[in-house]
VOGU-3710 file (C-alpha; in Angstrom, 3 decimals, decimal comma):
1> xxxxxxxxxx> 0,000/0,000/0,000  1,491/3,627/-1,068  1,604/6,429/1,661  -1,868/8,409/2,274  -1,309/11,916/0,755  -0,397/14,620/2,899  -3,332/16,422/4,354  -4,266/19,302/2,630  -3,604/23,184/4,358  -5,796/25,247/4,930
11> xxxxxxxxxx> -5,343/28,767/3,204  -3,379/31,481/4,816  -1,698/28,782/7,570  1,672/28,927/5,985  2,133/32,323/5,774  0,819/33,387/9,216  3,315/30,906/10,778  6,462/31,287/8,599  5,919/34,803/7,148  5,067/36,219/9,628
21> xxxxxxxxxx> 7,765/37,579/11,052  9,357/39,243/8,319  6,375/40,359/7,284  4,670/43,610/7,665  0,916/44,079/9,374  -0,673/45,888/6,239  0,671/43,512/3,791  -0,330/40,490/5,724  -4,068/42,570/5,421  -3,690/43,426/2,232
31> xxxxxxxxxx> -5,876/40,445/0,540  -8,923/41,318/2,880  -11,245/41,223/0,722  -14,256/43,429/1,700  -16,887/42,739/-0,817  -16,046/39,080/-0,026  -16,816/39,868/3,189  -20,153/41,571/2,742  -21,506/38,616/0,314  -20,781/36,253/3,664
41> xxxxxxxxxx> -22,637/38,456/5,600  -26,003/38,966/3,267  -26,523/35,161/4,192  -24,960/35,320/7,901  -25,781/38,255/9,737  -23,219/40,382/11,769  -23,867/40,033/15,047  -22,052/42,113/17,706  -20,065/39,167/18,844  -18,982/38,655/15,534
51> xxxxxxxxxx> -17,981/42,177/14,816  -15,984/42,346/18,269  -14,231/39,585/16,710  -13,414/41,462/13,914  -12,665/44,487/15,384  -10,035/43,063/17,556  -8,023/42,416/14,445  -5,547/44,962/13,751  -7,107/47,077/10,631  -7,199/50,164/9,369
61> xxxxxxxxxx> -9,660/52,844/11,259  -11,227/53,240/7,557  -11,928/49,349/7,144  -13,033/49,458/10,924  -15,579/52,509/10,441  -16,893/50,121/7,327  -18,058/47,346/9,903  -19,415/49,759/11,956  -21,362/51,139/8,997  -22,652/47,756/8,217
71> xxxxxxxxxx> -23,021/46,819/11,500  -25,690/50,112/12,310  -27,176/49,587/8,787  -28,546/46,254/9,059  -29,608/46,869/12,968  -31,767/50,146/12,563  -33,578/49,397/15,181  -30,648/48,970/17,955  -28,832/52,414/19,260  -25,913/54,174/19,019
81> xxxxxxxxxx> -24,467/52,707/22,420  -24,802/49,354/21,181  -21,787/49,749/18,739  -19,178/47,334/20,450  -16,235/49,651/20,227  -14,580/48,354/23,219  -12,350/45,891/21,391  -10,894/48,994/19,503  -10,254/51,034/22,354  -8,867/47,872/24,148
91> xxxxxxxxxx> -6,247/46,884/21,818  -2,756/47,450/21,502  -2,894/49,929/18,995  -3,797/53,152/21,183  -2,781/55,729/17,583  -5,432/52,892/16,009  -8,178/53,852/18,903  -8,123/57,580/18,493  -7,731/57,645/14,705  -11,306/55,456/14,649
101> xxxxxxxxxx> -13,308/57,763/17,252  -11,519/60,637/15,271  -13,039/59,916/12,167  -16,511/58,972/13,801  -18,641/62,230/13,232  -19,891/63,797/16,624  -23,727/62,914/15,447  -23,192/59,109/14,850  -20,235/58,641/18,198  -22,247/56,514/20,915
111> xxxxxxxxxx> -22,243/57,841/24,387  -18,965/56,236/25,781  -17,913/55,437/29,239  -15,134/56,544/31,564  -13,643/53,157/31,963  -13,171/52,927/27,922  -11,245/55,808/27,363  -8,947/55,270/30,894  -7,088/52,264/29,065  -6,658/54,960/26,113
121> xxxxxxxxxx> -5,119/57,375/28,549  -2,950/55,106/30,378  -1,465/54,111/26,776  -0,887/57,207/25,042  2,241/59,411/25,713  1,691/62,495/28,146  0,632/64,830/25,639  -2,000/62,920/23,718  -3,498/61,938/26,787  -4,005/65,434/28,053
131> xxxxxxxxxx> -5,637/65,936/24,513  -7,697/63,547/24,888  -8,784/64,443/29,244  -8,964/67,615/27,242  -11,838/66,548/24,595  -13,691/64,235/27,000  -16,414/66,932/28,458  -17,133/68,618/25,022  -16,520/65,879/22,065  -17,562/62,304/23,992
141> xxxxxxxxxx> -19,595/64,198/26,599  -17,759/62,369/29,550  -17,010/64,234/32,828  -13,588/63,008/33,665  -13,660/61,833/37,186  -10,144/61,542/39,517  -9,660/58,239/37,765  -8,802/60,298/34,650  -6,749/63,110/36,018  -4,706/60,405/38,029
151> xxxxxxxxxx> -3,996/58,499/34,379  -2,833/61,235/32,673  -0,603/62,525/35,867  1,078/59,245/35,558  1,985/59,499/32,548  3,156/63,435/32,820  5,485/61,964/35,842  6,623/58,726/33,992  8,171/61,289/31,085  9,564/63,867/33,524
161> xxxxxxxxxx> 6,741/66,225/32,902  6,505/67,944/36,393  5,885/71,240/35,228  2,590/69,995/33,268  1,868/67,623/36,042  1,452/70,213/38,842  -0,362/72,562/36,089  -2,760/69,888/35,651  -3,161/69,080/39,302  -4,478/72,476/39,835
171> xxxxxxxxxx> -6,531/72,417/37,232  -7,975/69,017/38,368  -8,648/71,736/42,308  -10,309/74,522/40,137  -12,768/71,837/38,686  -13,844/70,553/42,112  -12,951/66,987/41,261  -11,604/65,879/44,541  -7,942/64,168/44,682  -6,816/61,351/45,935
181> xxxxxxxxxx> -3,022/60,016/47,829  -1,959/58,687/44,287  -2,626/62,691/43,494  -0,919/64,425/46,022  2,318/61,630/45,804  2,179/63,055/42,148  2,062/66,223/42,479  4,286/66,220/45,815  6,767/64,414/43,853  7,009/67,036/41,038
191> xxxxxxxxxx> 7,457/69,983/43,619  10,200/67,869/45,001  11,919/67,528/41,261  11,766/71,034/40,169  13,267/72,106/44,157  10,267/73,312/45,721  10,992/71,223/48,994  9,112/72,898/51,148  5,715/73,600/49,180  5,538/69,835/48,509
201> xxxxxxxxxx> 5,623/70,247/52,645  3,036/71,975/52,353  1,406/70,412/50,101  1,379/67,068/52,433  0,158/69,404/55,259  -3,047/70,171/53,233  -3,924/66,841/52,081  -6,195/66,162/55,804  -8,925/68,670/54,094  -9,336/66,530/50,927
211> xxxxxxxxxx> -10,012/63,479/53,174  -6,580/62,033/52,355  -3,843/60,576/54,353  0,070/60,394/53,774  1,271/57,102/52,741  4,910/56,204/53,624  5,913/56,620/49,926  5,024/59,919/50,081  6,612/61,118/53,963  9,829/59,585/52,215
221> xxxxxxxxxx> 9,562/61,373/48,650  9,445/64,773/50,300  11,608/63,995/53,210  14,313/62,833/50,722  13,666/66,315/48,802  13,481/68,590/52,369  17,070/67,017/53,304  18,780/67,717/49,731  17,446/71,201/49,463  18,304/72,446/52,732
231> xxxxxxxxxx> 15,252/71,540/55,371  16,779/69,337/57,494  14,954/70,564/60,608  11,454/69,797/58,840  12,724/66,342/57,856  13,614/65,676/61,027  9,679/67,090/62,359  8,264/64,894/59,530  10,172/62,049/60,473  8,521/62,154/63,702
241> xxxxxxxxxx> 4,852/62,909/62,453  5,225/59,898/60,295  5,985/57,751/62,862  2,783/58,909/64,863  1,181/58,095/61,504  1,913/54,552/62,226  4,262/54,771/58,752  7,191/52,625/59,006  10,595/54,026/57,781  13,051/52,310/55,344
251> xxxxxxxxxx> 16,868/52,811/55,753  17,560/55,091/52,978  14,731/57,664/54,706  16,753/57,664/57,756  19,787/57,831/56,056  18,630/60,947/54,810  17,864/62,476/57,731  20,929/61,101/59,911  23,190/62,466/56,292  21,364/65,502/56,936
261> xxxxxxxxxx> 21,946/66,114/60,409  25,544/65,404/60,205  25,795/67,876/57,500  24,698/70,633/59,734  27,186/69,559/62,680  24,025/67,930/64,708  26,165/64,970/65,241  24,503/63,876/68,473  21,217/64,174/67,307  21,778/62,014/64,278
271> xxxxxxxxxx> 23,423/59,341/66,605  20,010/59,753/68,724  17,904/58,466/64,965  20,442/56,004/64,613  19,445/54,300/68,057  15,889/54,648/67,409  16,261/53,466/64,245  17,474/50,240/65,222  14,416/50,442/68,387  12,247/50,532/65,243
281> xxxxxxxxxx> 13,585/47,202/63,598  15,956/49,214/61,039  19,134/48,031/60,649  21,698/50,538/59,753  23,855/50,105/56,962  27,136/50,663/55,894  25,870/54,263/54,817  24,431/55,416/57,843  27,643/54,595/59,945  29,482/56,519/57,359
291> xxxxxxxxxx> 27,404/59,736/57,798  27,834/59,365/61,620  31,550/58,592/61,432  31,837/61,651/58,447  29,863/63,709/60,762  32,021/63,272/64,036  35,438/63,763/61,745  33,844/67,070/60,610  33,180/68,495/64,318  36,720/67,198/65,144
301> xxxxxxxxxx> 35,636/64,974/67,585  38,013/62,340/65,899  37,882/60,057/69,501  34,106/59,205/69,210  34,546/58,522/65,344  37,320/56,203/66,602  35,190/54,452/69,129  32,119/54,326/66,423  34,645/52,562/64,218  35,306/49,891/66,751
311> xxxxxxxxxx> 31,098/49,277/66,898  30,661/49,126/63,702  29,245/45,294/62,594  30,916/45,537/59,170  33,694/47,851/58,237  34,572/48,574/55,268  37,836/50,750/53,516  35,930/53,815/53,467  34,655/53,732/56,599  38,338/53,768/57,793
321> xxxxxxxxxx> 39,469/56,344/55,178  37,019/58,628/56,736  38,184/58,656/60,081  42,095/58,546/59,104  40,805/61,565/56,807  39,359/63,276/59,891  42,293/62,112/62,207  44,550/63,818/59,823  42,498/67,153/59,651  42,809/67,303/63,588
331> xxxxxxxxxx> 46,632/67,265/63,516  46,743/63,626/65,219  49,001/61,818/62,633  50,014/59,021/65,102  46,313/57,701/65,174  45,652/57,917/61,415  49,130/56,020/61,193  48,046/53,221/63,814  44,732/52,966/61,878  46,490/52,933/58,794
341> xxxxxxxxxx> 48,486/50,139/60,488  46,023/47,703/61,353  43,313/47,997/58,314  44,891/44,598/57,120  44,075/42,580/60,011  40,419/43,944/59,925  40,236/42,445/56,332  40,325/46,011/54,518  43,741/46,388/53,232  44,676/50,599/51,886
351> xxxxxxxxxx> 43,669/51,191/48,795  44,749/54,037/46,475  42,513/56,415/48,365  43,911/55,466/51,981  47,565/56,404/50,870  46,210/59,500/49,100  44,259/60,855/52,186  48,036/60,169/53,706  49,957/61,685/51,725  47,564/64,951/51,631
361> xxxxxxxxxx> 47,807/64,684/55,276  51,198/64,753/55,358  51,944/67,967/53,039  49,342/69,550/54,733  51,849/69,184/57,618  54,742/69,905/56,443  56,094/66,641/56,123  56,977/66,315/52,330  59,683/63,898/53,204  57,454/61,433/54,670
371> xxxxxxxxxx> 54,646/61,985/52,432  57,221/60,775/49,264  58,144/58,119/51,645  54,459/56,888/51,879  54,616/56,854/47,946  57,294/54,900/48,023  56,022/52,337/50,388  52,307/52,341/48,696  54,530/51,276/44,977  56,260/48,681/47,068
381> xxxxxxxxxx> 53,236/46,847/48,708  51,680/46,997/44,739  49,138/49,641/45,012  49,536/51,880/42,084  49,452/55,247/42,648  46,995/57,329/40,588  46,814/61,132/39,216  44,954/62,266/42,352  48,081/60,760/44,523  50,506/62,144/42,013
391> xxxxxxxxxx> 48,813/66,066/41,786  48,484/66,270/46,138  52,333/65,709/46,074  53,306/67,853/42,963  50,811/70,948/44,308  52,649/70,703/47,638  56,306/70,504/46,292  55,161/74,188/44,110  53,589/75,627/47,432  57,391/75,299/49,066
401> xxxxxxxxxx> 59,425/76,292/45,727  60,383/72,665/44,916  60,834/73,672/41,521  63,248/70,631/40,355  61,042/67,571/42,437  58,377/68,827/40,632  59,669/68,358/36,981  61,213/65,239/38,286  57,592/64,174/39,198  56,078/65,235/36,123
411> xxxxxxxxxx> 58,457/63,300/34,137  57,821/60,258/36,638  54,332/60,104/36,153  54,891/60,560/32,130  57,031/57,081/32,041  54,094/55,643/34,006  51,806/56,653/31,376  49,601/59,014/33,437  48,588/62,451/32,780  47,407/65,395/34,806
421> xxxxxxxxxx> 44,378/67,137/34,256  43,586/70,322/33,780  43,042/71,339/37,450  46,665/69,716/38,034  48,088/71,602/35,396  46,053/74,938/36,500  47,840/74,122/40,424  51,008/74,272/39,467  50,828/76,856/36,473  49,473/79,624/39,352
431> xxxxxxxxxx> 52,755/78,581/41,450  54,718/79,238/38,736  53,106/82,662/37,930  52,967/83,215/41,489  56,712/82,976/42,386  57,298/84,807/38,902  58,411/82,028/36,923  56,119/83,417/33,422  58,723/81,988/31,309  58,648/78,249/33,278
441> xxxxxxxxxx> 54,321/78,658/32,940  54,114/79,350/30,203  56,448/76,606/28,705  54,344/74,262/30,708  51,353/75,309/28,974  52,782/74,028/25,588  53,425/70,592/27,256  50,038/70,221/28,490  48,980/70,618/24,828  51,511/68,296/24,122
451> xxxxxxxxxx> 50,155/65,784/26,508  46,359/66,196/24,848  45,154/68,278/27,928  43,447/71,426/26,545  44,072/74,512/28,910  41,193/76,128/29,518  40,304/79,737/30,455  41,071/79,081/33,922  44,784/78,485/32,590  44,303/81,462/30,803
461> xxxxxxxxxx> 43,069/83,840/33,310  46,053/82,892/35,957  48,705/83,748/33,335  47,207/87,475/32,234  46,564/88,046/35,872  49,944/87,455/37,091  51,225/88,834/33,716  49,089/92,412/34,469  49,948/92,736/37,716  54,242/92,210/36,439
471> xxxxxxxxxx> 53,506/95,009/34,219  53,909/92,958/31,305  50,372/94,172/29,529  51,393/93,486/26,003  52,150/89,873/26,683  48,336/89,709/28,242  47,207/91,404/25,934  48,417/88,974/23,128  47,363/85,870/24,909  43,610/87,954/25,406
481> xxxxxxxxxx> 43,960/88,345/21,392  44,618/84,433/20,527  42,152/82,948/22,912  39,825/82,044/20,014  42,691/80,379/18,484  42,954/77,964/20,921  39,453/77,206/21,310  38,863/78,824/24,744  36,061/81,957/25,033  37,073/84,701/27,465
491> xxxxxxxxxx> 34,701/85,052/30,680  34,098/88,084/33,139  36,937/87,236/34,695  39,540/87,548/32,350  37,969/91,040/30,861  37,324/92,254/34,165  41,423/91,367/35,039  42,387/93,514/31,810  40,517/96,400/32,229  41,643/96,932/35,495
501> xxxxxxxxxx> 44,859/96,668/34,648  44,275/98,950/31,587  42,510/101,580/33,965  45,540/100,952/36,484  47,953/102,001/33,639  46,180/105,341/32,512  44,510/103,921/29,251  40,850/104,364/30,199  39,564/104,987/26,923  40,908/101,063/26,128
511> xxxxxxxxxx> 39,412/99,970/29,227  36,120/101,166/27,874  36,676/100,287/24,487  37,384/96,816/25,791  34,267/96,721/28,767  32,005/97,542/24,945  33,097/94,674/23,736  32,963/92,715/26,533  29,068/93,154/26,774  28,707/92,149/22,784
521> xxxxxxxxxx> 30,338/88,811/24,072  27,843/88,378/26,496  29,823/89,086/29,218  28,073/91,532/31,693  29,732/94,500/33,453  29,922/93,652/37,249  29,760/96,004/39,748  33,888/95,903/40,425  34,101/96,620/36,419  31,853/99,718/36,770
531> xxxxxxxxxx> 33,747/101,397/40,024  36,752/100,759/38,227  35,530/102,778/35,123  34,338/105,300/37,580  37,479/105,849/39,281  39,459/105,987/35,625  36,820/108,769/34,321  37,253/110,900/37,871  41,156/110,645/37,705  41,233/112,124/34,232
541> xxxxxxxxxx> 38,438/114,844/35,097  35,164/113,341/33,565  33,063/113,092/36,635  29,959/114,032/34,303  30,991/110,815/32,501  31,011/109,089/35,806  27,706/109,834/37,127  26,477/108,847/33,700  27,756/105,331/34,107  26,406/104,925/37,822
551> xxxxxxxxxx> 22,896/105,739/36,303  23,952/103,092/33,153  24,268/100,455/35,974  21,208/100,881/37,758  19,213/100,812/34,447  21,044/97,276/33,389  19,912/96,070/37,056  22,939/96,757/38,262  22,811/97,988/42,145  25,698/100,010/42,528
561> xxxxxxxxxx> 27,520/99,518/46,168  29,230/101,981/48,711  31,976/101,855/46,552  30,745/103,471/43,864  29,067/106,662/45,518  32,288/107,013/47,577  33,943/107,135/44,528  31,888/109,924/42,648  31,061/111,635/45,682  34,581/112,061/46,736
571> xxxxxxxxxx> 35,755/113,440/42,943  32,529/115,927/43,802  33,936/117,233/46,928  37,464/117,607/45,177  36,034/119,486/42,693  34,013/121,937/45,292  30,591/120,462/44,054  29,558/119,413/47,555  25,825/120,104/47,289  26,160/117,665/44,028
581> xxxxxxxxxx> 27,689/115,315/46,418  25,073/115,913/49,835  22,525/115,004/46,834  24,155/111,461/45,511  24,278/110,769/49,343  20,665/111,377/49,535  20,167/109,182/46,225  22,722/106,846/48,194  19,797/106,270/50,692  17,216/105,793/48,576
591> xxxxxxxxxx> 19,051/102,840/46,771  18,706/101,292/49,819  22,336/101,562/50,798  23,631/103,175/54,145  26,425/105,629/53,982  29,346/103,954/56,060  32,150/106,217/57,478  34,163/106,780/54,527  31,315/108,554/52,641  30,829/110,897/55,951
601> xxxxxxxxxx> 34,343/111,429/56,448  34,730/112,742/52,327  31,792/115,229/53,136  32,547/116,459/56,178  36,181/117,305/54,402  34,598/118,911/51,178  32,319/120,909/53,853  34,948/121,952/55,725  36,905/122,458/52,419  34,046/125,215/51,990
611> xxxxxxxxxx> 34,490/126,777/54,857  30,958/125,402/56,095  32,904/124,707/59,634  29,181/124,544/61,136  27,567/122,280/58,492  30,191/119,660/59,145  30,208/119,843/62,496  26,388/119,437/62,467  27,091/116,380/60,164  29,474/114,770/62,881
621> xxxxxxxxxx> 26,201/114,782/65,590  24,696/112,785/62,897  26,852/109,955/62,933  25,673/109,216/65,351  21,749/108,921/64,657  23,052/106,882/61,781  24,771/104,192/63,652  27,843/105,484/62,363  30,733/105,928/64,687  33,500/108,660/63,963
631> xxxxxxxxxx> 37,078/107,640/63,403  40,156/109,215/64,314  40,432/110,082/60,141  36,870/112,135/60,928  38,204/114,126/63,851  41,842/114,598/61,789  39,961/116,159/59,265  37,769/118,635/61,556  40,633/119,581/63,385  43,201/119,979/60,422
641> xxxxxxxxxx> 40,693/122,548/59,262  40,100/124,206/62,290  43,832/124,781/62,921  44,076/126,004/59,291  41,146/128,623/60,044  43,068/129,330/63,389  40,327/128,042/65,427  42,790/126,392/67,852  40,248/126,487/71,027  37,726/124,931/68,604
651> xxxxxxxxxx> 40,189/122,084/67,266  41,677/121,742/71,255  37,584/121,064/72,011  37,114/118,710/69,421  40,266/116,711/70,255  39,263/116,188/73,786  35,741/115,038/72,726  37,539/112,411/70,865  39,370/111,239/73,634  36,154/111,121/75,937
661> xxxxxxxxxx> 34,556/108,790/72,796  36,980/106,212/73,039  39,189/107,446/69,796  42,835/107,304/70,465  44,850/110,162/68,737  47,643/108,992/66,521  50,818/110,746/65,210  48,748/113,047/62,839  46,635/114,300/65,575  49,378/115,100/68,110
671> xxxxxxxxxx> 51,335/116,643/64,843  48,938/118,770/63,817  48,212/119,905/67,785  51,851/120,469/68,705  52,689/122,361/65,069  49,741/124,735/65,575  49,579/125,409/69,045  53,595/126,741/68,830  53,053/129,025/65,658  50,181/130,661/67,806
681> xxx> 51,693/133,817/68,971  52,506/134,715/72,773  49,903/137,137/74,381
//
């Protein structure tokens, strides 16, 4: 007998199981034939089960509509909610959902429930979904309940959307649709993102007149957020109130708080959590014993960070780098050595950072020798010393003039095959300019370009510094001019350093020339820029010009400081235009700025300078109701005038009322006394 023939397959098998896959959704739909289709149904009716069934199948909204339309046309009698749209909206394909109720026209769209268009929300990305919360009231006449706000505030959160999400959670207040936790944990959460700490506080606080109560998701969320942004004391408050909540704390919550405390120097109170902590069933980790030990090494109180070491279940290398770190700060060498010492037999041999902390201890001391020593013996026990190690010694050998150890470092840690970075190279570049070496700086600038490390304009701004302040202004002025050719953009700094040293040198019309162009760059005009243009304009005469600029200032948003009045109002007085300069004082106070004693002490002089003895003397019993006490300059000044005007009694009065106020005379005083009181004549 042969072999029965194979069975027969059934149409569209083959392709559905093998094709599939490399085959695309509208070709595999392509042959769907409709008119087929309809010829079935004039002998089988479509029934709604049936048309679920076809609905569910991934075609195009237009095809979909089609079914619909046969589906209402040969049921007239059935209504528009009957229309089994729920496998659409339910499917996979949320773009699919919205592009069929899209193209349903508002007279034929059935009245729709809540719970259908939720699974479209949860599915579509933030922005659709608020579209669509959007369109619910007015095109599928559906009031959106919490249910929908929460959906789409999910998905605003999910894509980092906190802006939108609190925007939407007041909107979901103004329409009286009441919140719920999951609300408030969204909305608290956002606050928290965009560094509003304490409103999400408050926030929390207000949740009791909605009806809602604080899980322990969200006491953590914002008491995470209060200790990062500064609100350590209401962590600690809220920490407590979620306790009498009957929410239970996780480690990382009290970490934050016990981190927090620490930071602030509230050692004892953080080792207070730590013990309730553990009263509450939390074990403390590795963390938490670090913040505590950090904490103790930062209020110098290395012998309880010592002790805490010794208690602690499971130590760990940084637990003991901290307190050899802290050990070292305090000056106590001998215990960060015997630390140092026995790490091995607690199982946590020094690593790279324990010699480091070491060897930064060490120069920090003064004890160079023993720090290269410690390099030495690290290399030897076959820990590698790295850049950080390498740039702690080098910084400390320029600090002392070690000029040759440190190119004999430099060229060490090139035949190791390690390279500085910037910063390094920035360290010892400022020693260099500092101890005058500009030639030696700058020829270390070219080897860091050598090397692949790009100075930057912190390089930059060290070398025309130093070079300004040498008197060597063409040689800053040509690096200033090839910045751009090295790929580095000059900052306020480095303008703000040349024109100062421009207006130092007399050339004030280049220091404003260059403070022009230093606001077309972007770069803004500080105060310290503007007094310096101030005091250039008044030495060569232009106090006009001046005043001009202070108002210029004020109108960029600019608050101009003591500094700057004294300035102008001092160049008034020289120039005998003392009512000019009682006015800027006036303007002086209604900038909001007090005059201190120098401003007093320039008017009194151009007063005096005058001859308006009596004004000045009336602005001395001023100072006073100003909270200003004289000097021994004011009284100088009063008398040097007096003596000129030959009113010796008057300056003999005013020198013993500065002895009564606690003013001591100096040389001047007695000077000007003794000079004056023997070129009176003899009666």
């Amino acid at each position: 007998m042969g072999e029965p023939p194979p069975a027969p397959r059934r149409p569209g098998v083959t392709s559905t199981t093998t094709g599939a896959a490399a085959t695309s959704w509208p070709e595999l739909l392509a042959p769907f034939d409709l008119s087929r289709l309809r010829a079935t149904l004039s002998s089988r009716p479509l029934t709604p089960r049936r048309l679920a069934r076809l609905l569910a199948l991934p075609l195009s909204p237009a095809t979909s509509l089609l079914l619909l339309d046969w589906y209402a046309a040969s049921h007239p009698a059935l209504s528009l909610s009957s229309l089994p749209l729920r496998p659409i909206l339910s499917a996979a394909d949320p773009d699919r959902a919205l592009a069929l109720l899209d193209s349903l026209p508002a007279s034929r769209l059935p009245p729709l429930r809540e719970s259908l268009l939720l699974q479209l929300l949860r599915s579509l990305p933030p922005g659709r979904a608020l579209h669509l919360l959007d369109q619910m009231p007015s095109r599928f006449a559906v009031v959106p309940s919490f249910r929908s706000y929460n959906a789409v505030l999910s998905a605003l959160a999910r894509a980092d959307c906190h802006a939108d999400a609190l925007a939407l959670y007041r909107r979901m207040l103004r329409a009286r649709v009441p919140p719920t936790t999951f609300t408030f944990g969204v909305a608290a959460r956002a606050l928290c993102r965009l560094g509003r700490a304490r409103d999400a506080l408050a926030l929390l606080r207000g949740m009791a007149r909605h009806g809602c109560v604080p899980d322990a998701v969200l006491y953590q969320t914002v008491i995470h957020a209060l200790c990062d942004q500064g609100g350590v004391a209401e962590a600690a408050t809220l920490l407590d109130e979620m306790f009498l909540m009957g929410c239970a704390a996780d480690v990382n919550t009290f970490d934050d708080v016990v981190r927090g405390l620490c930071g602030l120097g509230r050692v004892r109170e953080a080792a207070r959590l730590v013990d309730r902590m553990m009263t509450k069933g939390c074990t403390p980790s590795v963390l938490t014993y670090g913040f505590l030990l950090q904490g103790l090494c930062r209020a110098r109180q290395v012998d309880e960070a010592w002790a805490m070491l010794g208690r602690v279940p499971e130590v760990n290398v940084v637990l003991f780098n901290t307190v050899i770190g802290g050990c070292l700060v305090d000056g106590r060498l001998s215990k960060a050595t015997e630390l140092y010492e026995i790490m091995g037999s607690k199982g946590c041999p020094p690593d790279v950072h324990t010699y480091s902390i070491l060897i930064n201890g060490l120069c920090k001391l003064g004890r160079i020798g023993s720090a290269v020593r410690m390099l030495r013996e690290m290399e030897e026990k076959g820990c590698a010393p790295n850049v950080v190690t390498y740039t702690t010694l080098l910084h400390s050998f320029c600090r002392n003039g070690m000029w040759d150890d440190t190119r004999a470092m430099l060229d060490e840690m090139s035949a190791k095959g390690l390279s500085m970075n910037s910063l390094g190279y920035n360290g010892i570049i400022y020693a260099l300019c500092k101890d005058g070496r500009m030639d030696e700086a700058m020829r270390l600038i070219q080897e860091m370009k050598s090397r692949g490390c790009r100075p930057d304009i912190c390089t930059y701004n060290t070398v025309i510094y130093h070079l300004c302040n040498s008197d060597q202004m063409e040689e800053a002025e040509h690096i200033f001019g090839n910045l751009l050719e090295d790929g580095v953009v000059a900052n306020g700094i480095t303008y703000n350093t040349l024109i100062h040293a421009l207006l130092r040198n007399g050339r004030w019309q280049e220091g404003l020339r260059l403070a022009n162009e230093m606001v077309l760059h972007g770069c803004s005009l500080d105060v310290i820029s503007y007094n310096a243009l101030i005091k250039a304009l008044c030495k060569d005469g232009n106090v006009d010009r001046s005043m001009a600029l202070l108002e210029e200032m004020t109108e960029k948003g600019i608050k101009p400081n003591n500094v700057s009045y004294n300035i102008l109002i001092g160049e008034l007085c020289r120039t005998r235009r003392v009512r000019d300069a009682l006015e800027l004082s006036k303007e002086m106070l209604n900038q909001g700025l007090n005059p201190d004693i120098v401003t007093y002490n320039t008017l009194i002089n151009g007063l005096c300078k005058m001859g308006w003895m009596h004004a000045a003397l009336n602005l001395l019993e001023k100072l006073h109701n100003e909270n200003v006490n004289p000097d021994i300059i004011t009284y100088n000044i009063l008398i040097s005038w007096h003596c000129k005007a030959r009113l010796l009694d008057d300056a003999a009065m005013l020198l013993n009322k500065a002895v009564s106020g606690g003013i001591v005379p100096n040389e001047r005083t007695w000077g000007m006394m003794v000079q004056n009181i023997v070129r009176q004549p003899s009666i």
